[in-house]
C-alpha positions as CSV (number, residue, x, y, z in Angstrom):
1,X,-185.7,-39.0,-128.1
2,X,-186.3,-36.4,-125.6
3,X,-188.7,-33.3,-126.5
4,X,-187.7,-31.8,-129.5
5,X,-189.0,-28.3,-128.7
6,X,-185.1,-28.5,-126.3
7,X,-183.3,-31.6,-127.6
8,X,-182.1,-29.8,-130.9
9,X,-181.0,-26.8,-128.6
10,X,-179.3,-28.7,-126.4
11,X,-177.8,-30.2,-129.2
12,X,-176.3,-26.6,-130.2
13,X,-175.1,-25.6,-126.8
14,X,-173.4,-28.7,-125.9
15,X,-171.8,-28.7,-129.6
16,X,-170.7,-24.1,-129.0
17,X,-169.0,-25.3,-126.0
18,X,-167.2,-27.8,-127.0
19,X,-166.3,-26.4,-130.2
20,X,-165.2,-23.2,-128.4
21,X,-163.2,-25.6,-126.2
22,X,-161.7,-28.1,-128.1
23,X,-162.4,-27.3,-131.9
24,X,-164.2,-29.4,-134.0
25,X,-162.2,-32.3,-135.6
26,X,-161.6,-34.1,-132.0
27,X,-165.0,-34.0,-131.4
28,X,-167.8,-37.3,-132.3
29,X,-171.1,-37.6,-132.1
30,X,-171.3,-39.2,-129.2
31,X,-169.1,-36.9,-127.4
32,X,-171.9,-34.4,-128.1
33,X,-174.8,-36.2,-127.6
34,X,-173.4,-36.9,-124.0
35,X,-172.6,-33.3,-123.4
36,X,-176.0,-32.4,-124.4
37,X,-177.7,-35.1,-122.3
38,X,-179.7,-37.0,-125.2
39,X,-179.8,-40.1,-126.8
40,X,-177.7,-40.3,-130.1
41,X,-181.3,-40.8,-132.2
42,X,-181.7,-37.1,-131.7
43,X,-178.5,-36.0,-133.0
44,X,-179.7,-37.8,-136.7
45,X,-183.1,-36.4,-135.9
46,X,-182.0,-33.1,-136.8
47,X,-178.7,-33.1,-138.0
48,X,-177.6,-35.7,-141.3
49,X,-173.4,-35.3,-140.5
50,X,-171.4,-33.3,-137.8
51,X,-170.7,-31.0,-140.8
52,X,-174.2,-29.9,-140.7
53,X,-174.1,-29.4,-137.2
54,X,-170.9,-27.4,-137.6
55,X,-173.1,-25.0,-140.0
56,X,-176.0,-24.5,-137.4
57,X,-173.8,-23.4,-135.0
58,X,-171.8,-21.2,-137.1
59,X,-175.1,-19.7,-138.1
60,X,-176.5,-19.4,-134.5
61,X,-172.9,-17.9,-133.7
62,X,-173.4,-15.3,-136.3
63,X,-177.1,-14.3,-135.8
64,X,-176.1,-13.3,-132.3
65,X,-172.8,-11.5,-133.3
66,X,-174.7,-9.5,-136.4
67,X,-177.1,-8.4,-134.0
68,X,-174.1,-7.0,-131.5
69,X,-172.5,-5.4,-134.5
70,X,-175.4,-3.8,-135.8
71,X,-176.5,-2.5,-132.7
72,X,-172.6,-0.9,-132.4
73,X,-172.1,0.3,-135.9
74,X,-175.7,1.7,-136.8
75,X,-175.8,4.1,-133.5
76,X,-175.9,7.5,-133.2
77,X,-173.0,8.3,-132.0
78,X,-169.7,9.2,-134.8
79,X,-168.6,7.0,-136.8
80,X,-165.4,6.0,-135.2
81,X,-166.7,6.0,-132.2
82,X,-168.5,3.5,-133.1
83,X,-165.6,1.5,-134.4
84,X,-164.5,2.0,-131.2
85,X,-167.1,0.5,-129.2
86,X,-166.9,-2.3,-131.3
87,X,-163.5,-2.7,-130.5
88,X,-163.9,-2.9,-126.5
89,X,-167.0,-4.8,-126.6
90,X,-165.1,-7.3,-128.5
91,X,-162.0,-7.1,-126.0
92,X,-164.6,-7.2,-122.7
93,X,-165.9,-10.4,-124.3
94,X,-162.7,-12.1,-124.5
95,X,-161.7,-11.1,-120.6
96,X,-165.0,-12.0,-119.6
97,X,-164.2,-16.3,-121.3
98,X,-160.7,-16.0,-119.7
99,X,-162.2,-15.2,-116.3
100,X,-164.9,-18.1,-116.9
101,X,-162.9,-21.2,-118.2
102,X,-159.5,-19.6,-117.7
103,X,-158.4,-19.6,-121.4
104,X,-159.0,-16.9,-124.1
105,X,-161.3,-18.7,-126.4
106,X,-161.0,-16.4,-129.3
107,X,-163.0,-16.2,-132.8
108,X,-165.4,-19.0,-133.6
109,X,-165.0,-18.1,-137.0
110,X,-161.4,-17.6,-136.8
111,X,-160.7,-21.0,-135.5
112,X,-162.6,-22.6,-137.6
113,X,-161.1,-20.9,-141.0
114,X,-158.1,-22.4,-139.7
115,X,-159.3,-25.8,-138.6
116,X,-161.8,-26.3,-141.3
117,X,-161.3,-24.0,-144.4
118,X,-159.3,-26.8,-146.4
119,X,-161.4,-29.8,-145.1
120,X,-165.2,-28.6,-146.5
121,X,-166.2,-26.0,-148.7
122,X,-169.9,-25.9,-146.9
123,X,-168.4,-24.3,-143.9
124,X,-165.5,-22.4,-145.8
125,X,-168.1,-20.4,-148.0
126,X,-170.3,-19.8,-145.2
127,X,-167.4,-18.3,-143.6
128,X,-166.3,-16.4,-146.0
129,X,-170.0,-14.9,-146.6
130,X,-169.4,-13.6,-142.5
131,X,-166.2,-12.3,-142.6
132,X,-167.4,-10.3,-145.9
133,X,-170.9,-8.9,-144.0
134,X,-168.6,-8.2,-141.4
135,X,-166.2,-5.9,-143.9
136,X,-169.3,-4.8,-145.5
137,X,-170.3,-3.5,-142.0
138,X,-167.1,-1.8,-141.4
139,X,-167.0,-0.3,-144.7
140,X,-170.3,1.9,-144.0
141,X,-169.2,3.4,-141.4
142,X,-165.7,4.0,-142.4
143,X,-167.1,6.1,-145.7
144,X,-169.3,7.9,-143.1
145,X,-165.9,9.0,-141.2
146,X,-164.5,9.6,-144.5
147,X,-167.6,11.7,-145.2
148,X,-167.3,13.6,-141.8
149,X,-163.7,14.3,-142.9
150,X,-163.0,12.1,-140.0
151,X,-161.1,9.7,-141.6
152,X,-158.4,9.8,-144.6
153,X,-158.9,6.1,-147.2
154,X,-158.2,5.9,-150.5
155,X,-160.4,2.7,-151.1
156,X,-163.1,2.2,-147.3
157,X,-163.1,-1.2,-149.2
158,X,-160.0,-2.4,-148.5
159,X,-160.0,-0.1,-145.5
160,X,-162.5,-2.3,-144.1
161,X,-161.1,-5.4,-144.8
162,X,-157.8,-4.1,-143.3
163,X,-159.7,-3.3,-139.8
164,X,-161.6,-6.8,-139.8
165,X,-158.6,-8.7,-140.2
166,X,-156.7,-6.5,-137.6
167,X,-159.3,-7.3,-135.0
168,X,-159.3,-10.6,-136.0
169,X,-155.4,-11.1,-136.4
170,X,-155.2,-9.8,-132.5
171,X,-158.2,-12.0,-131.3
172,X,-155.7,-14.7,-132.7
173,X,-153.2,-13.4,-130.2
174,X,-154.8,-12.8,-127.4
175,X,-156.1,-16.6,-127.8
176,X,-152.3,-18.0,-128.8
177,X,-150.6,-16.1,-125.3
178,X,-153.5,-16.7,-123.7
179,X,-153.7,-12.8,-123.2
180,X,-156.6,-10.7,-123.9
181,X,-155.2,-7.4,-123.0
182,X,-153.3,-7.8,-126.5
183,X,-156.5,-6.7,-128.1
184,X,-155.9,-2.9,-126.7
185,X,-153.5,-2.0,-129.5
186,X,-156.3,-2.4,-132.4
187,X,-157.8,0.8,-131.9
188,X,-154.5,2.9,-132.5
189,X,-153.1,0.9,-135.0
190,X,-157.3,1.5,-137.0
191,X,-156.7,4.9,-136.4
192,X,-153.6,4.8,-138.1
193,X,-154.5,2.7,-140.5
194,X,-157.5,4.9,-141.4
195,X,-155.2,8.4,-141.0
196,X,-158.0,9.7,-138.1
197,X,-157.4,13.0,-138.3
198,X,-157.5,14.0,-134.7
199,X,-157.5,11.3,-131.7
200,X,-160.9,9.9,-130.5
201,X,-161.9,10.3,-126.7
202,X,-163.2,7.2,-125.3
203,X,-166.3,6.3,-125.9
204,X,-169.0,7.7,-123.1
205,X,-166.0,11.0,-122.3
């Protein structure tokens, strides 16, 4: 079977990539196991159906992106400078996939609400439990902005929400034209969309 303190990570990574590549529903077992470089018994070792591999990496996905977005959004610095930083870390990462593999890979979670949403409700509530941490995220330090009398909301709620699925509506873009430059119009349209009441300088000015 291979060790098993490395054959269930290799399992993971092999199953990332190729998601990130090729989406889930093309992809079998075998596929995977071959990617990863062990035998097929290891797969069933620690995984019952591709669908609960599809949740371990979803979770692995997110544990690393919470810790990026709390380390952004519970700084020091102003609140939408923070949402800011977010913004462009989020943009650099999507250059940085084009320049490796030559396509924009986008969302993990975006493309698999799309691919998988109607298919299983495992991975469609899990998603949906991300994409609301995600707004809940946004929402603290929108009502800090608002607080600051930075930032002009009737409801940071829905204000969040809004943001999220603007950077997630242009990730979708920059991954459909292949283009990741698209991203640079979310932070003026969120500081419309929040009424900022005067224009931020960029983050580190």
């Amino acid at each position: 079977m291979g060790r098993t303190s490395d054959a269930r990570e290799k399992i993971l990574s092999a199953a990332r990539s190729l998601i990130e590549l090729r989406g889930y529903s093309a992809l079998g077992v075998a596929e995977i196991c071959k990617t990863a470089g062990v035998p097929k018994g290891s797969f069933y070792y620690f995984f019952e159906s591709k669908e609960a591999l599809a949740l371990a990496v979803i979770d692995e996905h997110w544990t690393a992106q919470r810790h990026d977005w709390t380390r952004i959004l519970n700084s020091d610095a102003r609140p939408l400078r923070r949402l800011r930083r977010l913004f462009e870390e989020t943009e650099a990462a999507q250059h940085a996939g084009q320049r490796s593999c030559g396509t924009v890979s986008g969302c993990m979670f975006g493309n698999l609400t799309l691919e998988m949403s109607n298919q299983t409700e495992a991975v469609r509530k899990r998603l949906q439990e991300i994409f609301e941490t995600q707004v809940e995220m946004v929402d603290s330090v929108i009502a800090d902005a608002v607080e600051r009398d930075e930032a002009t909301v009737a409801d940071t709620r829905e204000a969040a929400r809004s943001v999220v699925a603007q950077l997630e509506g242009q990730v979708l873009f920059a991954k459909l034209y292949n283009d990741a430059s698209r991203l640079s119009a979310v932070w003026p349209n969120c500081l419309a969309l929040l009424g900022a009441r005067t224009p931020q300088a960029p983050v580190g000015a």
